[in-house]
PAMILO-511378 format. One record per residue: residue number from 1; x, y, z of N, C-alpha, C, O in turn. Coordinates in pm, 1 decimal. Example, Ala and Ser with C-alpha at 12.3 -4.5 7.8 and 13.67 -1.06 7.14 Angstrom:
<recs>
REC,i,nc1,nc2,nc3,cac1,cac2,cac3,cc1,cc2,cc3,oc1,oc2,oc3
REC,1,1319.0,-569.0,780.0,1230.0,-450.0,780.0,1320.0,-330.0,780.0,1423.6,-331.9,846.5
REC,2,1285.0,-225.0,708.0,1367.0,-106.0,714.0,1290.0,3.0,787.0,1340.9,113.8,803.9
</recs>
This chain:
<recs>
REC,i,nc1,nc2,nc3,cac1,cac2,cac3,cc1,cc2,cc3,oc1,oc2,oc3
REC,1,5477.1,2862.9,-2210.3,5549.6,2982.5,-2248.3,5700.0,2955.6,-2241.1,5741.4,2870.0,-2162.9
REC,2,5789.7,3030.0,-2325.0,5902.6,2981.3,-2377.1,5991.6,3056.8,-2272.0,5974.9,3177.4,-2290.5
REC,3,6088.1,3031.9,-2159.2,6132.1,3146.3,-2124.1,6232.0,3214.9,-2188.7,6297.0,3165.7,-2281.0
REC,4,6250.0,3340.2,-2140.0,6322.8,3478.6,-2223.6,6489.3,3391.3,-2225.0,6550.1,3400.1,-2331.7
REC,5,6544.0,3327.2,-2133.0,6658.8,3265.7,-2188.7,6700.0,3209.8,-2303.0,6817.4,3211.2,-2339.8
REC,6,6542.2,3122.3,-2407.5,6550.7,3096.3,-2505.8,6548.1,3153.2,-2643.1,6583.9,3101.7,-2749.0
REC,7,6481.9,3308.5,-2610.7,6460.9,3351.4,-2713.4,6609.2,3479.3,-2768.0,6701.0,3541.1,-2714.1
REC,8,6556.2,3461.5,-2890.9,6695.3,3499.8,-2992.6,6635.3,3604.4,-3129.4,6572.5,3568.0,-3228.8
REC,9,6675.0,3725.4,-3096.3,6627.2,3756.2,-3236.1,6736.4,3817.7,-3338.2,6836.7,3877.1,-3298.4
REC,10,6708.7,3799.0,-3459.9,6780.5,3822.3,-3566.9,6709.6,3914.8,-3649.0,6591.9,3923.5,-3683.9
REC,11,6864.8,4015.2,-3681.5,6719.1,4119.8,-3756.1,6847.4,4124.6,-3901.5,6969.7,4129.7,-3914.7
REC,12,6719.6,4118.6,-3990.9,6793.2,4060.8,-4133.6,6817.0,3908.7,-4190.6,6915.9,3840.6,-4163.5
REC,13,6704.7,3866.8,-4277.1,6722.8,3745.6,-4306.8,6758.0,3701.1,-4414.9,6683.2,3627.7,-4479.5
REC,14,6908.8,3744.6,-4467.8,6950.9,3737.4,-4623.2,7053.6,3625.7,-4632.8,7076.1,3545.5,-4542.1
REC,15,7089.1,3627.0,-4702.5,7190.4,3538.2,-4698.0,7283.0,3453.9,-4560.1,7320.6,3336.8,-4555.6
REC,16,7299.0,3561.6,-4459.8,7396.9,3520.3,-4356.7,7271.5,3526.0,-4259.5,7270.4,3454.5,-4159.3
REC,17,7189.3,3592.3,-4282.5,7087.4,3592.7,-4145.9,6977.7,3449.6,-4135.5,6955.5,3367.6,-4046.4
REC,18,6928.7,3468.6,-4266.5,6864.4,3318.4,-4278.6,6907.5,3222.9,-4176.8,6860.4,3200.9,-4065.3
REC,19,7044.9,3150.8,-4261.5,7101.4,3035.1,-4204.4,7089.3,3030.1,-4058.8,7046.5,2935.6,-3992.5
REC,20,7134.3,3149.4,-4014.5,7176.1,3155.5,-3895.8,7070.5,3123.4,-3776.3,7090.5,3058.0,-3674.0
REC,21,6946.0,3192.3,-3821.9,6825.1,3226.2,-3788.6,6797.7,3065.1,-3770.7,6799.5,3001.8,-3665.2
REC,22,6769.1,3011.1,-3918.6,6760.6,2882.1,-3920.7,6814.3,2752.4,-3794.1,6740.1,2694.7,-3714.5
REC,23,6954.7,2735.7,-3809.6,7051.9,2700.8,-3710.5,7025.8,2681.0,-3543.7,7027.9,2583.6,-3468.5
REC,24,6998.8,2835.1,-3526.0,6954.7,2881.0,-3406.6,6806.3,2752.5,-3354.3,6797.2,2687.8,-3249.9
REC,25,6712.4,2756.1,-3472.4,6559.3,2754.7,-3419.2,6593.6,2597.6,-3426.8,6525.1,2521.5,-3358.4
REC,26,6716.4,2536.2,-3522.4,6734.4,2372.2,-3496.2,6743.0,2340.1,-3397.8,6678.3,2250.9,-3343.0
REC,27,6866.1,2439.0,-3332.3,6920.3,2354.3,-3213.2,6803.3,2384.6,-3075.1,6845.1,2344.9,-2966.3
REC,28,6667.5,2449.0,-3075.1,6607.0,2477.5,-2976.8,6551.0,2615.8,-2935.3,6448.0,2646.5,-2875.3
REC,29,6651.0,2688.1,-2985.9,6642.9,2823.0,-2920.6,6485.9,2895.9,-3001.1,6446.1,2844.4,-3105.5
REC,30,6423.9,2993.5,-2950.5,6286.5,3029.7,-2998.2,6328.9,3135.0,-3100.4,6402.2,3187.2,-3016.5
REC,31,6338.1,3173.3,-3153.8,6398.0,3272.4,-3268.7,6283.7,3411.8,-3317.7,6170.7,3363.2,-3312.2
REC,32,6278.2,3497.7,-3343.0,6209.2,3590.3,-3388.7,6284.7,3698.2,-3486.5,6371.2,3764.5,-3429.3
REC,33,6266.8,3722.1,-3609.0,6303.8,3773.6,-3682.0,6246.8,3906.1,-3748.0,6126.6,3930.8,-3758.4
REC,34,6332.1,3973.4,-3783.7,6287.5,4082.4,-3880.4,6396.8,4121.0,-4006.7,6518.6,4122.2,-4023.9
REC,35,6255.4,4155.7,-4093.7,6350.7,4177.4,-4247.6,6240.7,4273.8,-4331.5,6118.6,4282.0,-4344.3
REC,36,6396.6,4361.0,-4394.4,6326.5,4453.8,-4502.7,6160.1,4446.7,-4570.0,6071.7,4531.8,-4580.7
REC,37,6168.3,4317.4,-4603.4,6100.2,4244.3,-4673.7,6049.5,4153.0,-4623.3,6113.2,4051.9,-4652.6
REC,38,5926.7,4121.5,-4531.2,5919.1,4018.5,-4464.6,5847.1,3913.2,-4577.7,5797.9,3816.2,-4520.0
REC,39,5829.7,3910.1,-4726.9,5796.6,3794.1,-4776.9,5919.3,3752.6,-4798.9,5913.9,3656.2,-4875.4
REC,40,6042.6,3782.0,-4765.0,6193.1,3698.4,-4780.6,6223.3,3608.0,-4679.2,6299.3,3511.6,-4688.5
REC,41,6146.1,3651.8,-4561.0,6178.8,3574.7,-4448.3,6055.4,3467.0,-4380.9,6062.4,3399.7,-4278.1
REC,42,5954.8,3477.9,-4469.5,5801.5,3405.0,-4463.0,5863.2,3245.1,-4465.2,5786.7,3160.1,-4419.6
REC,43,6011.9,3193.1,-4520.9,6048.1,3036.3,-4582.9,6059.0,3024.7,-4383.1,5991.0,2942.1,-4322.1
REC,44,6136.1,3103.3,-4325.4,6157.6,3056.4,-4186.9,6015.6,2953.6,-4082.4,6014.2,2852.0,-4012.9
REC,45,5930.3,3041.9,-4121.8,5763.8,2998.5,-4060.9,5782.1,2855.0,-4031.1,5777.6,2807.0,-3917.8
REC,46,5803.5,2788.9,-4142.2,5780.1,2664.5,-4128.5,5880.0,2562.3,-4015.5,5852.4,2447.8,-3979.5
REC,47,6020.1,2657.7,-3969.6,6090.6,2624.1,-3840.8,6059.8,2627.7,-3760.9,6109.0,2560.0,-3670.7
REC,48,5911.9,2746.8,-3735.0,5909.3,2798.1,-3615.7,5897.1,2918.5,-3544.1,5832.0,2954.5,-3446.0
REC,49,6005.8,2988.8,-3647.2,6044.5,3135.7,-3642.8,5933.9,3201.4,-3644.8,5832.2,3169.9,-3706.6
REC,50,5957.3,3334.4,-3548.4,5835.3,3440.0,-3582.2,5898.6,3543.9,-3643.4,6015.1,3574.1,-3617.6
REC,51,5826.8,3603.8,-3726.5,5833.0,3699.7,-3818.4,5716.8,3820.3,-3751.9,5601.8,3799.5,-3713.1
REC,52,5813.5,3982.3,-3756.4,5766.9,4076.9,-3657.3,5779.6,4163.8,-3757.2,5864.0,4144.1,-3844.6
REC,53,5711.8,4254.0,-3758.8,5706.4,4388.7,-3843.9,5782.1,4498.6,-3810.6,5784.2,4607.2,-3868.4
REC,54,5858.4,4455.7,-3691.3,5951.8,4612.0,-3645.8,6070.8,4549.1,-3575.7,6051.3,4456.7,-3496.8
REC,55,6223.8,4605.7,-3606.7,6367.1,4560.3,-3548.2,6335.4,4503.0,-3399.9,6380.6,4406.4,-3338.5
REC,56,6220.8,4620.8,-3361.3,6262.1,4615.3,-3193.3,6196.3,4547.1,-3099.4,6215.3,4541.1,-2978.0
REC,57,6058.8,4459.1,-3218.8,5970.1,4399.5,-3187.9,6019.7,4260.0,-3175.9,5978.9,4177.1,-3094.7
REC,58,6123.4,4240.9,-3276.2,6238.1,4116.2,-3249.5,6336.3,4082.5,-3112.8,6371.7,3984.3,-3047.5
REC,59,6356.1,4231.8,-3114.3,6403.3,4188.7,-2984.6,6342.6,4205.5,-2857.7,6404.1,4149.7,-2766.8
REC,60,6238.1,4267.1,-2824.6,6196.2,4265.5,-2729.6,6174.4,4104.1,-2630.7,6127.1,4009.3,-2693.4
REC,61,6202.1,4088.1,-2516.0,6260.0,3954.3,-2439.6,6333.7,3895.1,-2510.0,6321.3,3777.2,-2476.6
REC,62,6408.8,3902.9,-2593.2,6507.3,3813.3,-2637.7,6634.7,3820.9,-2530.7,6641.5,3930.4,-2474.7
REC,63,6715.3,3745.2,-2500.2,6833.4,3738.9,-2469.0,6978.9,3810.2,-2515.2,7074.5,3851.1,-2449.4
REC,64,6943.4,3804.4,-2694.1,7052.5,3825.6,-2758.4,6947.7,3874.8,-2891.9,6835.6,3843.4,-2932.0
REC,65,7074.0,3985.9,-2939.2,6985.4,3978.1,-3142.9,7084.6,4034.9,-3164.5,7144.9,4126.9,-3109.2
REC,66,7114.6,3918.7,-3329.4,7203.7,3993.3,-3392.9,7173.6,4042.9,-3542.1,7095.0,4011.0,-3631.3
REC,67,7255.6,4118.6,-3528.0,7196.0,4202.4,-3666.0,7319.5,4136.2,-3846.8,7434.6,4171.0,-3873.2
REC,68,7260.5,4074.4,-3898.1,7289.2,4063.5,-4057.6,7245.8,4109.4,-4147.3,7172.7,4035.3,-4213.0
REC,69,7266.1,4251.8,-4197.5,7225.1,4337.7,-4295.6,7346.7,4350.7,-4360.3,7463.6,4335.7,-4324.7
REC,70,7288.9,4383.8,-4469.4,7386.8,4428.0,-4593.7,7464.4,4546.0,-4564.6,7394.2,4631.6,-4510.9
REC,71,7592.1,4583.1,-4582.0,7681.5,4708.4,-4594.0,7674.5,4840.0,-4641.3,7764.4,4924.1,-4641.8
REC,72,7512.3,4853.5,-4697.0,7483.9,4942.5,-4722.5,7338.1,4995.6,-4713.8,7277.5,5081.8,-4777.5
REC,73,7291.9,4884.4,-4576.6,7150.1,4908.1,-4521.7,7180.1,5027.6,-4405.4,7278.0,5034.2,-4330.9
REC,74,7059.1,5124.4,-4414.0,7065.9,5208.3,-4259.0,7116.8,5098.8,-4161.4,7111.9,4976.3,-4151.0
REC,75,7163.8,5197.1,-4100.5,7168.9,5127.4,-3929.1,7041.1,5118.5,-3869.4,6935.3,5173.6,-3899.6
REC,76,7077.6,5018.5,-3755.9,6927.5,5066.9,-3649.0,6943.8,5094.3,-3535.2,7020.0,5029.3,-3463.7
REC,77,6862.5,5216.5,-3485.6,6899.5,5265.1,-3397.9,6763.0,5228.1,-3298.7,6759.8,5276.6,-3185.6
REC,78,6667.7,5153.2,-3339.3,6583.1,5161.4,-3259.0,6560.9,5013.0,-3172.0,6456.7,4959.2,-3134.3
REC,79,6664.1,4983.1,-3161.4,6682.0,4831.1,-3076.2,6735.2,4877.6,-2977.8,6833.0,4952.2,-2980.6
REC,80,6676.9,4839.0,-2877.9,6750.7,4886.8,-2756.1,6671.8,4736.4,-2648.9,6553.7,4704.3,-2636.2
REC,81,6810.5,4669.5,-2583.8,6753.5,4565.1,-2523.7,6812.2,4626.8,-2352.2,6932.6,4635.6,-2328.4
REC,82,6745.4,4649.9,-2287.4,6718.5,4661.2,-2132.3,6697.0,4564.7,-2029.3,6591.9,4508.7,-1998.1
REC,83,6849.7,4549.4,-1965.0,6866.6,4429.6,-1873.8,6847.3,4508.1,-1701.0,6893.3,4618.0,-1669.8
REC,84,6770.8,4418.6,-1613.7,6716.7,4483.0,-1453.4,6895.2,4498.7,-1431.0,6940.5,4543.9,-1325.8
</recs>
């Protein structure tokens, strides 16, 4: 099991989120993603990446998530990461 220090989620995998996402799962870190569209973000699989059906399901134990959405996507309000 991977510990929660490693994991990273990214929510939005378009243009800037991809890479990033990508990047991340090179250098080690466990990555979990979410996107509008999860057949946009299905190319990640083959890094490693997990692909989650909900923002908050990405981040749940992650360390960190950052969000790369477009400028004219809703916000999300339903990420909420809870440190002891």
């Amino acid at each position: 099991m991977t510990s929660k220090i490693n994991r990273i989620a990214v929510i939005g995998t378009g243009i800037m989120g991809a890479p990033m996402a990508g990047r991340l799962a090179d250098a080690g870190f466990q990555v979990q993603v979410w996107n509008r569209t999860p057949e946009k973000a299905a190319v990640l699989q083959s890094k490693g990446i997990s692909i989650v059906e909900r923002p908050n399901a990405a981040a749940k134990d992650a360390i960190a998530a950052m969000q790369a959405l477009c400028c004219n996507s809703p916000p999300l309000s339903s990420i909420r990461i809870l440190r002891d």
